[in-house]
N, C-alpha and C positions, 0 to 999 in steps of 0.2 A: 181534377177530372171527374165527370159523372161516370158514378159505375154503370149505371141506367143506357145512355146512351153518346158514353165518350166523349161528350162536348166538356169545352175547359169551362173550369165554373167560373162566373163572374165574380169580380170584385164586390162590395156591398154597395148598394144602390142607395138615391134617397126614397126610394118608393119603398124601402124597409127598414124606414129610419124609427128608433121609438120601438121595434121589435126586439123581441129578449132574445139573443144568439142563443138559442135552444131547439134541437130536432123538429119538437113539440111545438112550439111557437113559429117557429117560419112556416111550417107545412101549414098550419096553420091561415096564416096570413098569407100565403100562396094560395091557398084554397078559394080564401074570401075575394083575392084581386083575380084572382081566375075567374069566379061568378062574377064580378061585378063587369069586365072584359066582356064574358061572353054577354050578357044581358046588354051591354052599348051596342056588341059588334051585330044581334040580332036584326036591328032593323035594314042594316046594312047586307044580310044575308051573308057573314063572314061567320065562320063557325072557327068557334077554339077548341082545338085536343091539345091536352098538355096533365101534365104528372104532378102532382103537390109534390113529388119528391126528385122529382127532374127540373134540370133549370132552362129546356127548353120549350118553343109551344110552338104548336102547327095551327097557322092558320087557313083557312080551307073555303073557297065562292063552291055555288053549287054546281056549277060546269065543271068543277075537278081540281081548279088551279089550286096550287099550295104551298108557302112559303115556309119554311123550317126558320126560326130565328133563337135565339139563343138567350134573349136577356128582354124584359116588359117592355125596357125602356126602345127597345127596338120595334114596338109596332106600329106603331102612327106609321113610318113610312113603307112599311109593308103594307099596311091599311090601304094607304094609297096609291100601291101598285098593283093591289090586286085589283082596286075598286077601277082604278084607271082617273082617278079623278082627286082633287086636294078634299082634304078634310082635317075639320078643328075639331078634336075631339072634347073642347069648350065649350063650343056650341050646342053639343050635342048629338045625339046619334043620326045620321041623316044629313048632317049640317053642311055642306062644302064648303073651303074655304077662301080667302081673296086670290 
């Protein structure tokens, strides 16, 4: 459980695979996939708040809407309920998809 804000903490993801089970290193790499998140989610006008030491993120359009979700691998389809529309995030920022 996060002492931060009571959500259960996730199992170990592959999106921290290759990371050293250390305080120091996940906040770390949390840090880093948080900036690179928000920089995608910019053109799309989705804003990340989230904690290097929280394992959850709020994503946020600028009318106010806001999804709370718990784990990275949870945002693509938050992405695209807030956006209201599919997206690859392969394609790249902006991208819609089939």
């Amino acid at each position: 459980m996060c002492g931060m804000c009571g959500t259960p903490v996730p199992p170990p993801r592959w999106f921290m695979a290759g990371v050293a089970d250390t305080p120091a290193d996940t906040m770390r790499e949390r840090t880093r996939q948080i900036s690179l998140l928000a920089d995608h989610l910019d053109p799309l006008r989705i804003r990340v708040h989230a904690s290097p030491s929280s394992p959850g993120l709020t994503l946020q359009t600028p009318d106010g809407r806001s999804e709370f979700i718990t784990d990275l691998g949870d945002v693509w389809p938050a992405v695209e309920r807030l956006g209201g529309q599919a997206h690859d995030p392969l394609l790249g920022a902006g991208a819609g998809g089939a």
